[in-house]
Every structure is written in C-alpha cells, then in structure tokens.
C-alpha positions in Angstrom: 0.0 0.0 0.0 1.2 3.6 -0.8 0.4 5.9 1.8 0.9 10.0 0.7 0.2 13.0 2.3 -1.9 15.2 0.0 -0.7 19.3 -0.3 -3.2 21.5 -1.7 -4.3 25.0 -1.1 -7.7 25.1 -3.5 -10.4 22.8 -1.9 -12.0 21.5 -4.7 -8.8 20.3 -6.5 -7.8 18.7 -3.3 -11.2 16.9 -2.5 -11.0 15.7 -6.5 -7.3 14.6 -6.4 -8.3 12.4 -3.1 -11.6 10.7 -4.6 -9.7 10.2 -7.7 -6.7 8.3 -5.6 -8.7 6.7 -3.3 -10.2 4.8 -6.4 -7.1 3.4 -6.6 -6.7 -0.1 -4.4 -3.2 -0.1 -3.6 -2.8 4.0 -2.6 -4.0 5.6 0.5 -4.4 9.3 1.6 -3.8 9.3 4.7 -4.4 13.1 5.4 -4.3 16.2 3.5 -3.3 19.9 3.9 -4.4 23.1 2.4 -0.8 24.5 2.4 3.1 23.7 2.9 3.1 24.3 7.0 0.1 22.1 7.5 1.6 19.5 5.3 4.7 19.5 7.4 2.5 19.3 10.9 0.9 16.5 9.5 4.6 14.6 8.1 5.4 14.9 11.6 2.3 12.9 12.7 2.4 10.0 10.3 4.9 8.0 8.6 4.0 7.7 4.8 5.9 7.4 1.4 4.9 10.6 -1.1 4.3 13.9 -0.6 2.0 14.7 -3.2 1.8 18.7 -2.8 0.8 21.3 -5.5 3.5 24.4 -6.1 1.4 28.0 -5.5 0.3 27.7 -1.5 0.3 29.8 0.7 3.1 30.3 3.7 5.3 27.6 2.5 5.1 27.1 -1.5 5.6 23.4 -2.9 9.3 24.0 -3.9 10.2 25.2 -0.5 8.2 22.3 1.2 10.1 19.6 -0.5 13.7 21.3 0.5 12.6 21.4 4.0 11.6 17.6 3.3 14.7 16.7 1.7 16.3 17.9 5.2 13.6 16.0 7.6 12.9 13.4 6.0 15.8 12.5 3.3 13.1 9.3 2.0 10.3 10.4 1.8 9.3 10.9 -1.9 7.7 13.8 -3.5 5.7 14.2 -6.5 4.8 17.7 -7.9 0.8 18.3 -9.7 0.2 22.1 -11.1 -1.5 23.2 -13.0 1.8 25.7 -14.1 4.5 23.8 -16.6 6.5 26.8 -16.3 10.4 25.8 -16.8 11.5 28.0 -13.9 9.2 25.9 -11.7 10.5 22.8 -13.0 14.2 23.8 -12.5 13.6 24.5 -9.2 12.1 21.0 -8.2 14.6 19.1 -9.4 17.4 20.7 -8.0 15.1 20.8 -4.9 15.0 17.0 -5.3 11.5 16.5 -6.4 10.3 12.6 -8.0 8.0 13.6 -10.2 6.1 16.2 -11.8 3.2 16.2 -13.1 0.7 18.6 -14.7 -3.0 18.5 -13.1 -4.7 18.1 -16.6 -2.7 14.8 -16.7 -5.3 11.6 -17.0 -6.2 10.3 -14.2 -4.6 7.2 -15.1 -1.3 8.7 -15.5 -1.0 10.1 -11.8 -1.9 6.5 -10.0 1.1 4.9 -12.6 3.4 8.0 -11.9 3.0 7.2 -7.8 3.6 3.9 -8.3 6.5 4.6 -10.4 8.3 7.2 -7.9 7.7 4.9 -5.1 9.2 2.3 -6.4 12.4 4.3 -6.9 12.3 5.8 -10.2 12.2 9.8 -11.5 9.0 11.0 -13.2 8.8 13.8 -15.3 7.3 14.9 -18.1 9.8 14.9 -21.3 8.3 18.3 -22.5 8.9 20.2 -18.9 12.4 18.3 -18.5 13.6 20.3 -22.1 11.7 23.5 -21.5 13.7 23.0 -17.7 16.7 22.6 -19.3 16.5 25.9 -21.5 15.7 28.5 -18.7 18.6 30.7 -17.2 17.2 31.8 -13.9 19.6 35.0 -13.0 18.4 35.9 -9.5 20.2 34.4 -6.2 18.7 32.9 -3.6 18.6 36.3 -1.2 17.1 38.3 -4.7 14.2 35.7 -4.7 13.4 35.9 -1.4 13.4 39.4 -1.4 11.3 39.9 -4.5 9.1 37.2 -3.5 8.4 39.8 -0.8 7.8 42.7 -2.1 5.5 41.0 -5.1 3.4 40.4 -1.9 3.7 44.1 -1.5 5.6 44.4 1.5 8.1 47.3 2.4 11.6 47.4 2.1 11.4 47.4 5.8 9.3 44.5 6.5 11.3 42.3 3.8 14.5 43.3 6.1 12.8 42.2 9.1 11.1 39.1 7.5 15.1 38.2 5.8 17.2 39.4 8.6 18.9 41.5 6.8 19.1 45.8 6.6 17.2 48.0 4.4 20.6 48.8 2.6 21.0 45.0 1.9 17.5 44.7 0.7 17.9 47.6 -1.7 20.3 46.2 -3.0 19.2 42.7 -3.8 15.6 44.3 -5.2 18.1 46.6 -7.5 20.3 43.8 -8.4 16.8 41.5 -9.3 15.5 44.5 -11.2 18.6 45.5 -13.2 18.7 41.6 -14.2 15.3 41.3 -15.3 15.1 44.8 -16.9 12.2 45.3 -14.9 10.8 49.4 -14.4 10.7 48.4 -10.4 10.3 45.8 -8.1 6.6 44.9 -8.9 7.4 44.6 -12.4 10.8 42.8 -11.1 8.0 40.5 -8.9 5.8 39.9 -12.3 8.1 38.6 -15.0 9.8 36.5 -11.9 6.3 35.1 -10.9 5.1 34.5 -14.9 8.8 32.6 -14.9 8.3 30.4 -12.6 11.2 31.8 -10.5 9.6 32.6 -7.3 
C-alpha cells in the first residue's frame, strides 16, 4: 500500500485529487493539507511514502516544502501536480530533489502509474517540462528571490529586512540587483516577470 500526504491549497482540486486516488486499491491518503506548513505538521504525525503537494500555497510554496523535506525526512518521496509547466518551476524542483512532476490536466490514469513509479524508486517527469527546464537561465540568487518574492506580496523594504534578517541597505540592493537583471521598471514589475517565470 502507498500511503501520501496530499498538499493543496484550492479545496475543490484537493477533494478531487483524493476521490480520484482513493479509487485506486493499492494508494491511500492518509491526510491532507491546504498549504506547505500544514503539510509538514501533519509529516510529523504519520509515517508515509509521497508527498504529493501542488506548487502556489500559501506560507510555505511546494518547492520550499520539498527542501525542507529533503532535510527531515531524506526518503520520503515527493511528487509535484500544477497546474503551471513553467520551466522556472520545474528547475527549481529538481534541483530541490522532487520525484516527479506532473501537470494537473494529466489523465487520471497517468498520476496513479506515476505514484507507483516514484515509489518504487524511479524519477518521473514529463519529457516536455524536463527540455523546457533545461532551457531557462534563472539569473536571481537565492537572497534576490526571497526578497522579490516579498515585495510582489507588496511588502516594504522594511518588512522584507525584518522578515530576511537583513538591513534596508542589503534589501535595496538585492531588489536593485533583481531588477537590473530582469530589466524590470521596479520591483513589482521585477516580482511579475519572476512570478510569470516560474522563478519565485
């Protein structure tokens, strides 16, 4: 039996994605969460073998869930479903360790065999997204991400500095440095062509 841990934020999808699974005799959903903290609450409560966890949640996104997972809990597996194929999205999975990925309008079919697939060891994702993955230059650092991430939420150069630990100077700096790399009019714009990426 494969037991997962279901991650995602839109009700509807999540109550679909469960009935569809459930269907299945040999997979289990043993609980589910409506974003990335919840998710890792519940990982702490029960011992399972897939995270199955959408990307855009709030608090904690998808990417950022399965790098804190890779840290807790080095075996569990992970399997990505969105409904966004954007390349920047996909780059950041895999180097985040993800074992699969998978786009929601996948047949149902597809997502049962791709579990079974990833928990018996092997890497699933789609050929298309691996290419398009491939191709993509992300140019902001770590610290530029976070802080554009931020202020796309449309929080002050203050409240980023708090939120990153960091001074306002620093945090000027990294929005400037984001900006001037994406030849972005400011850091909203900056926040946008990131976001429409797949970078954040």
């Amino acid at each position: 039996m494969i037991k997962l841990i279901l991650a995602e934020d839109q009700s509807l999808v999540r109550g679909a994605l469960r009935a569809l699974l459930q269907m299945e005799s040999d997979i289990d959903v043993i609980a589910e969460a409506e974003d990335g903290e919840q998710a890792l609450r519940l990982l702490k409560q029960h011992t399972v073998d897939i995270l199955l966890t959408d990307i855009e949640m709030p608090n904690l996104s998808g990417i950022e869930l399965i790098e804190k997972t890779r840290e807790l809990y080095p075996n569990l597996k992970t399997v990505v479903v969105t409904t966004f194929g954007r390349a920047g999205y996909v780059k950041r999975a895999l180097a985040a360790g993800v074992d699969g990925f998978l786009l929601k309008d996948s047949p149902s079919e597809e997502l049962a065999a791709a579990l079974r697939k990833v928990a018996s060891g092997k890497k699933i994702i789609d050929p298309e997204l691996a290419i398009a993955a491939l191709g993509d230059c992300d140019p902001l650092s770590g610290k530029e991400r976070k802080a554009l991430k931020l202020a796309g939420e449309g929080k002050s150069t203050a409240d980023i500095a708090a939120a990153l630990f960091l001074s306002e100077g620093t945090v000027r700096n990294y929005l400037s440095e984001a900006i001037a790399k994406l030849n972005a009019t400011n850091r909203i714009d900056a926040a946008r062509i990131a976001q429409q990426k797949g970078w954040l």
